[in-house]
N, CA, C and O of each residue as an XYZ file, in Angstrom:
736
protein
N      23.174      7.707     10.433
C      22.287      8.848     10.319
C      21.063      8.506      9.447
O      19.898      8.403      9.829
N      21.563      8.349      8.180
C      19.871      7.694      7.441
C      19.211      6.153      7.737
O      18.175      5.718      7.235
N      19.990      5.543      8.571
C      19.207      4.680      9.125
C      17.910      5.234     10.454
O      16.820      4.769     10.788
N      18.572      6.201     10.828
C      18.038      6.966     12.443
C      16.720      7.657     11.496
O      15.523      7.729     11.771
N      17.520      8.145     10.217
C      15.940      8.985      9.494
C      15.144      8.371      9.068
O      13.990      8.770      9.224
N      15.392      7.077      8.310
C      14.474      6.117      8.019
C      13.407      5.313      9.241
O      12.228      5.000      9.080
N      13.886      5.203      9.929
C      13.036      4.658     11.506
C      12.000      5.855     12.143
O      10.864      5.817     12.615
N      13.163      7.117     11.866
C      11.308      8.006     12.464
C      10.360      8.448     10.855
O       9.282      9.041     10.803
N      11.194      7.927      9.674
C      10.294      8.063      8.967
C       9.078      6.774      8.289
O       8.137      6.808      7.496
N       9.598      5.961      8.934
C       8.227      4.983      9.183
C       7.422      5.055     10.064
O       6.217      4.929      9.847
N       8.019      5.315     11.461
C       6.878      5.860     12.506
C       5.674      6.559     11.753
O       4.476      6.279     11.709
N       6.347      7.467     11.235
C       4.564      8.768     10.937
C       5.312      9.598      9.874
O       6.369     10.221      9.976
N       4.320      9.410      8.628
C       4.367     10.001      7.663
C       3.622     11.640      7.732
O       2.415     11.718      7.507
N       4.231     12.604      7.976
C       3.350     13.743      8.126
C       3.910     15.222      7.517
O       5.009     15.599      7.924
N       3.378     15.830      6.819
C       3.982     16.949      6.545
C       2.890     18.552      7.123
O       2.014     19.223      6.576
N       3.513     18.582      8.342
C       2.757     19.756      9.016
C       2.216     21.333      8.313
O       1.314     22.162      8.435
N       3.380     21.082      7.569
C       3.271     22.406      6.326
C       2.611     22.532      5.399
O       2.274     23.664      5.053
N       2.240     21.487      4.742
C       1.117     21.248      3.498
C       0.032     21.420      4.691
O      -0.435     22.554      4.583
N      -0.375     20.943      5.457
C      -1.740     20.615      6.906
C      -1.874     22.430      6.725
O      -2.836     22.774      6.039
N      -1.313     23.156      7.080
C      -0.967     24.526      7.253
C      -1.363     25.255      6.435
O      -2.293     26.046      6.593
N      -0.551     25.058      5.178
C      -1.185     25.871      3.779
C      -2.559     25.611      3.010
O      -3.205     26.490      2.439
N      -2.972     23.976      3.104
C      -4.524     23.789      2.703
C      -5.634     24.564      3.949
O      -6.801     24.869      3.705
N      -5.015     24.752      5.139
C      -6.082     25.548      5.953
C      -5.848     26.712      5.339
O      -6.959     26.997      4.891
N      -4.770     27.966      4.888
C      -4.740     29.076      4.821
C      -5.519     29.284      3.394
O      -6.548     29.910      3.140
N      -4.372     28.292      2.309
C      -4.937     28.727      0.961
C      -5.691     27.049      0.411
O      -5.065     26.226     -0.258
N      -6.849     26.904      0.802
C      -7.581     25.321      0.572
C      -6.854     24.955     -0.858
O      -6.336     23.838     -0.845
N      -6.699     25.804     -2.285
C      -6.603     25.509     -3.205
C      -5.140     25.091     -3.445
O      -4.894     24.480     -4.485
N      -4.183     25.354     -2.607
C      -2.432     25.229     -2.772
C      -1.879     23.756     -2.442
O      -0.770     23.235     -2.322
N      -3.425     23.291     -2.343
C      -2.533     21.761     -1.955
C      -3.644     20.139     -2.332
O      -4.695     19.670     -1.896
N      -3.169     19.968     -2.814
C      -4.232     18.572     -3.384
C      -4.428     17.685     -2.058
O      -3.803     17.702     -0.997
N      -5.745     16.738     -2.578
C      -6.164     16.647     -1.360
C      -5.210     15.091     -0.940
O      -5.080     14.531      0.148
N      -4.797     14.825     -1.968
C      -3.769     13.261     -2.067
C      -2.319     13.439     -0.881
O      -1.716     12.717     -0.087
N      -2.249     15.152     -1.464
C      -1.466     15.449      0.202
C      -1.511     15.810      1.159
O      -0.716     16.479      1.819
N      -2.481     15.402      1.370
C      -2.905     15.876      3.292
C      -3.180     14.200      3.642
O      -3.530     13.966      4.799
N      -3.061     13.212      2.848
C      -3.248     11.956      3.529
C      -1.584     11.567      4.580
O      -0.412     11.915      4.434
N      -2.184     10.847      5.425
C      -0.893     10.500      5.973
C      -0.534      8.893      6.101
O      -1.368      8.026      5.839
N       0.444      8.683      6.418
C       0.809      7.250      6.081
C       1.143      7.088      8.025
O       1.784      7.882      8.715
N       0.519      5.923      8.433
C       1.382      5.504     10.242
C       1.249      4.141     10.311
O       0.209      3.761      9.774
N       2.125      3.008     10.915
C       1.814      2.388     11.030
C       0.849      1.870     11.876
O       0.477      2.462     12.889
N       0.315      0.523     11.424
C      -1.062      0.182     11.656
C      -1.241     -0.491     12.936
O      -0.133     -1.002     13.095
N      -1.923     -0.799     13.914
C      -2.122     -1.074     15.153
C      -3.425     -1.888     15.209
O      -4.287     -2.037     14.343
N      -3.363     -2.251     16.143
C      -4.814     -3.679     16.116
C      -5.762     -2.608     16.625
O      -6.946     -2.921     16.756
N      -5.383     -1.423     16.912
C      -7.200     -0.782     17.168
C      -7.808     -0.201     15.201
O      -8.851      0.307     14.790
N      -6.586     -0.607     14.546
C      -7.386      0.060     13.602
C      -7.753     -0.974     13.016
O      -8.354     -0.615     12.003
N      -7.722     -2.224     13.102
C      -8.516     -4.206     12.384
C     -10.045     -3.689     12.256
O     -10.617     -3.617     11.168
N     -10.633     -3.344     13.473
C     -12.167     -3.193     12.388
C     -12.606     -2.075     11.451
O     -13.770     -2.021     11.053
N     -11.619     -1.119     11.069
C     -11.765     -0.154      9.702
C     -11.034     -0.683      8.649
O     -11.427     -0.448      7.506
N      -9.457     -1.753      8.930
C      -9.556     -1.856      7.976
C     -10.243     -3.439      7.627
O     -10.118     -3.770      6.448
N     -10.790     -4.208      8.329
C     -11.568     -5.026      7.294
C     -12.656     -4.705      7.052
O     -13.251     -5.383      6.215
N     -13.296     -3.650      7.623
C     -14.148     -3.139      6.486
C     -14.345     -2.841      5.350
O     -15.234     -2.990      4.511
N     -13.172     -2.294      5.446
C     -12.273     -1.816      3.572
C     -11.923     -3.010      3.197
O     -12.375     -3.310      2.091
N     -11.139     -3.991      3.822
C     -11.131     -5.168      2.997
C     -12.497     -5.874      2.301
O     -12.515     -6.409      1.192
N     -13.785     -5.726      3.351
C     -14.729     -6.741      2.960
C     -15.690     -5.917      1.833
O     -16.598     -6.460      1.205
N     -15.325     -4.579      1.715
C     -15.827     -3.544      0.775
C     -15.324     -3.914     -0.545
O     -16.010     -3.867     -1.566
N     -13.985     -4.319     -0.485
C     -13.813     -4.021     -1.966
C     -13.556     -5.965     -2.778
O     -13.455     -6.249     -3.972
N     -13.530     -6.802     -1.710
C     -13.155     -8.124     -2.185
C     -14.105     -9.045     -1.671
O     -14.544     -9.056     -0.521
N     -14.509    -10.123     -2.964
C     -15.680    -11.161     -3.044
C     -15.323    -12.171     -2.029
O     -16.149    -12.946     -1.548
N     -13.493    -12.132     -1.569
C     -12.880    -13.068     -0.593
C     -11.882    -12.363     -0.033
O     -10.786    -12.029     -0.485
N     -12.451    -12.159      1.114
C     -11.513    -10.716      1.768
C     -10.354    -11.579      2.613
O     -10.771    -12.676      2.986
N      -8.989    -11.277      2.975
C      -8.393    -11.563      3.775
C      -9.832    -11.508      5.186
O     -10.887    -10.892      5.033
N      -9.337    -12.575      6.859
C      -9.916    -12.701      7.699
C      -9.029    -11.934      8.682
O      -7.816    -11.840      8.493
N      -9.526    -11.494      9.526
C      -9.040    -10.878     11.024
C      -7.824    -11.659     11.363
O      -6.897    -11.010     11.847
N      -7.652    -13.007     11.188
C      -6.349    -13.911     11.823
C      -5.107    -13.507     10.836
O      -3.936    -13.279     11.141
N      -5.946    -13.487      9.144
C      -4.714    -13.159      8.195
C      -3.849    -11.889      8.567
O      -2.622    -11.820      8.486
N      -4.675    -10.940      8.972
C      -4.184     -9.875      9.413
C      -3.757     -9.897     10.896
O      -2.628     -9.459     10.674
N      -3.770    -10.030     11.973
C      -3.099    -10.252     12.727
C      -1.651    -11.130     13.060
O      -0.838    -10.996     13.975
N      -1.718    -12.392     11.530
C      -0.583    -12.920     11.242
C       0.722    -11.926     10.724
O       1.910    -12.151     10.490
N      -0.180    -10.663     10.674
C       0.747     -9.576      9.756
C       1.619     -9.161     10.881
O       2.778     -8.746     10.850
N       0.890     -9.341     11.793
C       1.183     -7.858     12.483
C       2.409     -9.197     13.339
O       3.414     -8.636     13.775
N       2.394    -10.946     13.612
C       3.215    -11.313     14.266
C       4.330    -11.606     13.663
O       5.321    -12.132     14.169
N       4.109    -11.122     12.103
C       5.175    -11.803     11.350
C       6.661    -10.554     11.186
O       6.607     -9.348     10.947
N       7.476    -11.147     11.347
C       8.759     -9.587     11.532
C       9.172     -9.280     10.785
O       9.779     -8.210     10.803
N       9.094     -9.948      9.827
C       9.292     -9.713      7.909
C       8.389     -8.426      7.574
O       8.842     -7.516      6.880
N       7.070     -8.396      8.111
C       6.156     -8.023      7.551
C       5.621     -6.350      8.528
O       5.457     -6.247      9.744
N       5.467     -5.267      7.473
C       5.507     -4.237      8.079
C       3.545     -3.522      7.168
O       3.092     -3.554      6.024
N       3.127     -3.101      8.251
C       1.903     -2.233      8.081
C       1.439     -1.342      8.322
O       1.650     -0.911      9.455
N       0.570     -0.580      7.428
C       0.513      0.780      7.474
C      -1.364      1.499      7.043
O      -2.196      1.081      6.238
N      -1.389      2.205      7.619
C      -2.834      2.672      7.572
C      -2.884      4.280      6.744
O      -2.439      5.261      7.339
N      -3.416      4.398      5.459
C      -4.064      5.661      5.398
C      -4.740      6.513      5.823
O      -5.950      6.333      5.685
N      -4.329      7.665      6.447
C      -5.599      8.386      6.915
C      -6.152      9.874      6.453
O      -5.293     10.482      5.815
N      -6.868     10.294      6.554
C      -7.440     11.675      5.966
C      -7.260     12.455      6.842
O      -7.374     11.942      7.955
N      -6.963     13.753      6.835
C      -6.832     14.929      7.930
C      -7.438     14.924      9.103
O      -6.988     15.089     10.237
N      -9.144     14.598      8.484
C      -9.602     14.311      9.639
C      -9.394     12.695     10.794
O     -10.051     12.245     11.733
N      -8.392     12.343     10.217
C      -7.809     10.845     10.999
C      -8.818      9.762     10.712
O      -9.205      9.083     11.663
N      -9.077      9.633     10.041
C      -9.914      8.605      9.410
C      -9.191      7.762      8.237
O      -8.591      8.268      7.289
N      -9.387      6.143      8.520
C      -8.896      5.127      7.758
C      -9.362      5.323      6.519
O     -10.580      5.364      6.351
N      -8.381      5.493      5.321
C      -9.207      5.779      4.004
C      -8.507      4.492      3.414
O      -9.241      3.890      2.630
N      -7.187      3.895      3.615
C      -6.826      2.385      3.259
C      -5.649      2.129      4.182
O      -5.365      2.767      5.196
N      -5.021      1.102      3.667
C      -3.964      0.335      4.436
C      -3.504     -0.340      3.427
O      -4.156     -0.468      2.391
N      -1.970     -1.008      3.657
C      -1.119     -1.292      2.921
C      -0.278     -2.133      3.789
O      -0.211     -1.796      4.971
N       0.548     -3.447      3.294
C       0.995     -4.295      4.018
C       2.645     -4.570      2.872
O       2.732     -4.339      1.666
N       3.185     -4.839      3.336
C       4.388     -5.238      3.064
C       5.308     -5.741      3.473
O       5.773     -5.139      4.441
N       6.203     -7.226      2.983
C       7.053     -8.423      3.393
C       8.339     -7.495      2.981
O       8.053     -6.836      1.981
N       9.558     -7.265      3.410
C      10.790     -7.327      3.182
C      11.826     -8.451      3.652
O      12.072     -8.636      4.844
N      12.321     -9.070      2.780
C      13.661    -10.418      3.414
C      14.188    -10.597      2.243
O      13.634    -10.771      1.157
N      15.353    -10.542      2.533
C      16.536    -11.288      1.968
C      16.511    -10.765      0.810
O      16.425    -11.414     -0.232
N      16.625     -8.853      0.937
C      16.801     -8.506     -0.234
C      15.562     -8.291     -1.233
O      15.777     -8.272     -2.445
N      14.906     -8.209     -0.975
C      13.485     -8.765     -1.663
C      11.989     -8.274     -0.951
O      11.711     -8.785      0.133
N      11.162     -7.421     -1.475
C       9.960     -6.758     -0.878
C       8.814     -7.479     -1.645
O       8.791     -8.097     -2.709
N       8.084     -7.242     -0.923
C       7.196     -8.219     -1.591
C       5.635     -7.568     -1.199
O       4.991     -8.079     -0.283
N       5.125     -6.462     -1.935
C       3.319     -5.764     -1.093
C       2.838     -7.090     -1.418
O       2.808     -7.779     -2.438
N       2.458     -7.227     -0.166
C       1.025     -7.936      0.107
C      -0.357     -7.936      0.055
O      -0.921     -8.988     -0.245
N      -1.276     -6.520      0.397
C      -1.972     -5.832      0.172
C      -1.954     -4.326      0.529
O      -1.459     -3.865      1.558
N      -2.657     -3.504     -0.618
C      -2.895     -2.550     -0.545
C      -4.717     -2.614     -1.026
O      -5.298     -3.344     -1.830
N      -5.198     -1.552     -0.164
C      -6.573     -1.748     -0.341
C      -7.203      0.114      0.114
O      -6.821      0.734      1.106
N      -8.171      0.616     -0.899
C      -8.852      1.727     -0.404
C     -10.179      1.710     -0.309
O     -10.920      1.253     -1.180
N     -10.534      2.195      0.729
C     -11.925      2.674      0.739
C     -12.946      2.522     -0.437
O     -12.277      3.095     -1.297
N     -13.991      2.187     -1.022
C     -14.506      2.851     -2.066
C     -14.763      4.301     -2.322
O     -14.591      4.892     -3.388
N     -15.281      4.878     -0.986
C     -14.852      6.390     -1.066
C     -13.834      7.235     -1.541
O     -13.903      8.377     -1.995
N     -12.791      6.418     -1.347
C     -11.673      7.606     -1.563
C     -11.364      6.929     -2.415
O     -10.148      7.110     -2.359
N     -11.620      5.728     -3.823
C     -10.907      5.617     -4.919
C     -10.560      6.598     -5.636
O     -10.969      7.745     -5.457
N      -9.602      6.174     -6.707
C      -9.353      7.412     -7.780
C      -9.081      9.199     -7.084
O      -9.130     10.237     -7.744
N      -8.824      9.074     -5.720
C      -8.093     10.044     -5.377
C      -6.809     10.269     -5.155
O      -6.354     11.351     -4.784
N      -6.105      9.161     -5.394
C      -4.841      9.010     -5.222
C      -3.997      8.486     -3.939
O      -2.778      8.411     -3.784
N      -5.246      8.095     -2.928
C      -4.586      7.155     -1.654
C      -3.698      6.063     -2.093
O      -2.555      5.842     -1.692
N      -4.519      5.276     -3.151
C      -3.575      4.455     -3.731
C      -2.422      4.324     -4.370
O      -1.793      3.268     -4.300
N      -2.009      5.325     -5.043
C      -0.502      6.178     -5.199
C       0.298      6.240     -4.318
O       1.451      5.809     -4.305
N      -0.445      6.947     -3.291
C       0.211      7.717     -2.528
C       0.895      6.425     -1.455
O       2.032      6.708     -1.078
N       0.334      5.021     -0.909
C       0.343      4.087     -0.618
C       1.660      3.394     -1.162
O       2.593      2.899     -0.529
N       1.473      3.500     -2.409
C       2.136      2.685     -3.694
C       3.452      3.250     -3.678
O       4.371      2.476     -3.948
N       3.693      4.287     -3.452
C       5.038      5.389     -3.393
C       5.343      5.030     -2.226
O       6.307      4.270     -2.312
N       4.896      5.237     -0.712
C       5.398      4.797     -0.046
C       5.937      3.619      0.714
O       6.668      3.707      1.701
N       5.571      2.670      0.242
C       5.543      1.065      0.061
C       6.935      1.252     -0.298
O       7.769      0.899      0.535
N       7.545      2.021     -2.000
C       8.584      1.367     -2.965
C       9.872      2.170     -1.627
O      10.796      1.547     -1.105
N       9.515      3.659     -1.372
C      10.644      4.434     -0.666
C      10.902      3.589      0.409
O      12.082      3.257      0.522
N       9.904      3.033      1.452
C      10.065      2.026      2.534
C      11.228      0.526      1.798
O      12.074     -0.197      2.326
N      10.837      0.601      0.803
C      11.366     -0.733      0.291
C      12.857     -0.494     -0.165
O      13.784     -1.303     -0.107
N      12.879      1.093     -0.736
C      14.534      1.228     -1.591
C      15.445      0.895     -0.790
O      16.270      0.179     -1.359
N      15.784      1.172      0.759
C      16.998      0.917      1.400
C      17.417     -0.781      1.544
O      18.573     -1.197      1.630
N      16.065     -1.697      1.546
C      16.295     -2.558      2.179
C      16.222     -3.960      1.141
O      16.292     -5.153      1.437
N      16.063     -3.330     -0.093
C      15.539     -4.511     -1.083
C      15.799     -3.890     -1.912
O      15.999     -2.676     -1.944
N      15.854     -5.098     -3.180
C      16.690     -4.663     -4.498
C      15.802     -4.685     -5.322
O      16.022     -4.360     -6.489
N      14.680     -5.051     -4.920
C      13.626     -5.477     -6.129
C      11.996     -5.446     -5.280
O      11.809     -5.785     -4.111
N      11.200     -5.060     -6.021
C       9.803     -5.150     -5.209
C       8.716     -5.769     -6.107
O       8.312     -5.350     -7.191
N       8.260     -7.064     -5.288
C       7.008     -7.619     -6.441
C       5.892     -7.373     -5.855
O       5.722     -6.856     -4.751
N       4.827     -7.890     -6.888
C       3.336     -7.667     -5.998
C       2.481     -8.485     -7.157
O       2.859     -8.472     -8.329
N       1.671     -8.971     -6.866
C       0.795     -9.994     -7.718
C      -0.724     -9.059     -7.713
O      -1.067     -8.377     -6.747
N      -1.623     -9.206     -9.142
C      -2.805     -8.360     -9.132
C      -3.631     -8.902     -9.855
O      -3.209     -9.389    -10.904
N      -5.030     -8.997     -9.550
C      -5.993     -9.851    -10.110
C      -6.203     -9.321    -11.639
O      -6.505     -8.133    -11.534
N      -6.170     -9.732    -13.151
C      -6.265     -9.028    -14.817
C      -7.439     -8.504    -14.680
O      -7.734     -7.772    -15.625
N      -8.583     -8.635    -13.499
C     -10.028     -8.236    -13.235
C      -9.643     -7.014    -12.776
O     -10.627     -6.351    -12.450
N      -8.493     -6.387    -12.601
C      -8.310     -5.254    -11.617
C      -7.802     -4.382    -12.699
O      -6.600     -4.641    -12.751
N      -8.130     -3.314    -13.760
C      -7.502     -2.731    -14.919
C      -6.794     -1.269    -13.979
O      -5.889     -0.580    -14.448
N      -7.476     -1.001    -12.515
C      -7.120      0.720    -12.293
C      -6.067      0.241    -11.817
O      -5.107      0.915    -12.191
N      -5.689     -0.862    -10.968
C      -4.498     -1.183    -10.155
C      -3.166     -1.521    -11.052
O      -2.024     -1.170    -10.755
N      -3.591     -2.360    -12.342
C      -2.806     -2.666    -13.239
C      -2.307     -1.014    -14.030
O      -1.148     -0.729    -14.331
N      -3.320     -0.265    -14.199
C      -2.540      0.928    -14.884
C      -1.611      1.345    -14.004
O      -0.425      1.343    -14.336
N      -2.155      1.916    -12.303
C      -1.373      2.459    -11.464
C       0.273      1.808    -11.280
O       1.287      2.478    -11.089
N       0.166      0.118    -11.417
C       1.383      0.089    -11.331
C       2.004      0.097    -12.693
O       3.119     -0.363    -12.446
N       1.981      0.247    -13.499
C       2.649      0.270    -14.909
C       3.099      1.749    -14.627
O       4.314      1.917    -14.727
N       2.285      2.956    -14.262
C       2.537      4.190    -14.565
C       3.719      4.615    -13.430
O       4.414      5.625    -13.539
N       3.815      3.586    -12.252
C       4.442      4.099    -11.359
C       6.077      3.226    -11.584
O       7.082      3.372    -10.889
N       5.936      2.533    -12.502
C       7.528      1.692    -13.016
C       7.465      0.330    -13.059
O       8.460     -0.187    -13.568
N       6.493     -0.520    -12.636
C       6.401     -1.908    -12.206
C       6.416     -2.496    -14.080
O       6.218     -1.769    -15.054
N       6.662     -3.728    -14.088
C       6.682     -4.448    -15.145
C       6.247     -5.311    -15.259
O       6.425     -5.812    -14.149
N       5.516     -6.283    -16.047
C       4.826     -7.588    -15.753
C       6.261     -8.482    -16.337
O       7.157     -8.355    -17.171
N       5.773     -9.488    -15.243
C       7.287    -10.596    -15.524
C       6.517    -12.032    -15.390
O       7.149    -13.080    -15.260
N       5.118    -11.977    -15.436
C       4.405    -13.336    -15.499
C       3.320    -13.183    -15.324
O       2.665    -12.142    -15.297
N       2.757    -15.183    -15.058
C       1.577    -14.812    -14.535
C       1.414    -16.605    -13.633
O       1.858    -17.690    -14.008
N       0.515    -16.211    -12.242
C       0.469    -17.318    -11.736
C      -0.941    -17.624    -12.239
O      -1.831    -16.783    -12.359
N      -1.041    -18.950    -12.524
C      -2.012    -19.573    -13.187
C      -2.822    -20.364    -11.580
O      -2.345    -21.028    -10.660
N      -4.537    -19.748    -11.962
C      -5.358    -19.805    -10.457
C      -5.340    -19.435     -9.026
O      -6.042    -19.829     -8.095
N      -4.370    -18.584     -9.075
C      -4.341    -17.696     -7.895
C      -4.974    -17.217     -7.516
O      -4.779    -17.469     -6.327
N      -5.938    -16.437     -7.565
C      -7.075    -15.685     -6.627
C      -8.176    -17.209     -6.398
O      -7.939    -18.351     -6.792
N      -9.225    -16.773     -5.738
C     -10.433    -17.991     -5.614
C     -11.652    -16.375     -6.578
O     -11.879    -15.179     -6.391
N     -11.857    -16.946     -7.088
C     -13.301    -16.365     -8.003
C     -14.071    -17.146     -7.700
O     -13.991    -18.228     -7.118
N     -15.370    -16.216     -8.374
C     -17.159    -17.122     -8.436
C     -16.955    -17.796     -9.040
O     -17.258    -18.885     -8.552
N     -16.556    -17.874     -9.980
C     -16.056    -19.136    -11.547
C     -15.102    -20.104    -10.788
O     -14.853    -21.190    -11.310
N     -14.547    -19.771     -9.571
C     -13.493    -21.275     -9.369
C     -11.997    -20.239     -9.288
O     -11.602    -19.669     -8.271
N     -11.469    -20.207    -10.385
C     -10.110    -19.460    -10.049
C      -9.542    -18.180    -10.797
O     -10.079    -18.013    -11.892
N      -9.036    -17.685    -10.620
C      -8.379    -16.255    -11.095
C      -6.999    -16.008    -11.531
O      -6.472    -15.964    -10.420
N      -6.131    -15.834    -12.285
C      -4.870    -15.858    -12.611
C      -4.763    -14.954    -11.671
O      -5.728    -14.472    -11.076
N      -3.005    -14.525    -11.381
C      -2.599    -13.416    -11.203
C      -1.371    -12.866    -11.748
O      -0.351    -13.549    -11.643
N      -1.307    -11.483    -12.438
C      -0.350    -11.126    -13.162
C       0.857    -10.579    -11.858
O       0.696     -9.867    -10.866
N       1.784    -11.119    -12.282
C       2.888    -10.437    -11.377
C       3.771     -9.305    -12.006
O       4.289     -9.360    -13.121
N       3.870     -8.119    -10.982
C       4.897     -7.286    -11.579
C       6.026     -7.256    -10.346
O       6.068     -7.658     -9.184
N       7.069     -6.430    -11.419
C       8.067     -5.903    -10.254
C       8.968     -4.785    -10.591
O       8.751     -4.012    -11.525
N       9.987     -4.723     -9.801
C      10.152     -2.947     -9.970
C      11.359     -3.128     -9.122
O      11.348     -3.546     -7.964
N      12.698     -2.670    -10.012
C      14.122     -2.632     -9.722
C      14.122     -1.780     -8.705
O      13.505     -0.727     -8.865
N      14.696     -1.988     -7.636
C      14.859     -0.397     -6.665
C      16.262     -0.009     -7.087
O      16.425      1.189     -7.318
N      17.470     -0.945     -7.251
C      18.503     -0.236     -7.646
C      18.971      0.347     -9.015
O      19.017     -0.560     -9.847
N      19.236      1.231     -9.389
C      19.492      1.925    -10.262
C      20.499      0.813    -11.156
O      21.347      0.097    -10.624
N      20.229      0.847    -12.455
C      21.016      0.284    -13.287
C      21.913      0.902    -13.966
O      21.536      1.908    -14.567
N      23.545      0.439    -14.088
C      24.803      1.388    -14.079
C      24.668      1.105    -15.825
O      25.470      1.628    -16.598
């Protein structure tokens, strides 16, 4: 049974009822919840590398992302706004016990509205059944992404030394991660 609920709840993230009450009463519902989460499809590659090439000096390429979509480990997902419009996307590895976001990326428009939360939450719930642990690596140049995951449970447990490519040559990256199973 919660395997059957988990499968149509990756299909399409949607809550018809919040959609409902921001038309009746606009003020009863933030606007972080009317975004919806679906997975991602090759008609949506040129919105989101737009958003990729918007927000990064070295954006993933069209092939990186289509490697996503052949790889079976690897599951993707598109943000959208009421009005069905790409506001970000989010990528994520699960194997062997083990989740691993790959990227999450928003709009510049819709920063600091909470797509990225809202992304970030659904990434870990996608991840609780199937993995015990969830990492994700983040550039120390990135302070909103680094708060978001501290505030949402993640922990720093290192750091890879020259990982990103920078203008300067190279970029550390701090790694966090985040227990999904409850500790007895």
């Amino acid at each position: 049974m919660w395997k059957l609920l988990h499968k149509l709840k990756d299909a399409v993230i949607y809550d018809a009822d919040r959609e409902f009450y921001a038309k009746v009463f606009p003020d009863s519902v933030a606007p972080r919840d009317l975004l919806r989460l679906r997975k991602m499809d090759h008609a949506d590659l040129p919105r989101v590398l737009t958003i990729e090439n918007e927000n990064y000096e070295f954006p993933w390429s069209e092939g990186i992302f289509k490697d996503c979509f052949r790889a079976i480990n690897y599951t993707n997902w598109v943000c959208e706004a009421p009005d069905e419009s790409i506001v970000g996307y989010c990528i994520i590895s699960v194997m062997a016990g083990e989740a691993h976001i790959m990227n999450i990326s928003v709009s510049p428009r819709f920063q600091r509205q909470g797509a990225g939360r809202k992304m970030l939450e659904h990434l870990i719930e996608y991840a609780r059944p199937r993995a015990e642990k969830i990492f994700l690596e983040v550039r120390p140049s990135n302070p909103g992404a680094i708060d978001l995951y501290r505030k949402t449970g993640f922990r720093e447990i290192g750091v890879r030394k020259n990982y990103y490519p920078a203008k300067q040559g190279r970029e550390d990256a701090i790694m966090f991660e985040l227990d999904l199973v409850p500790r007895l």
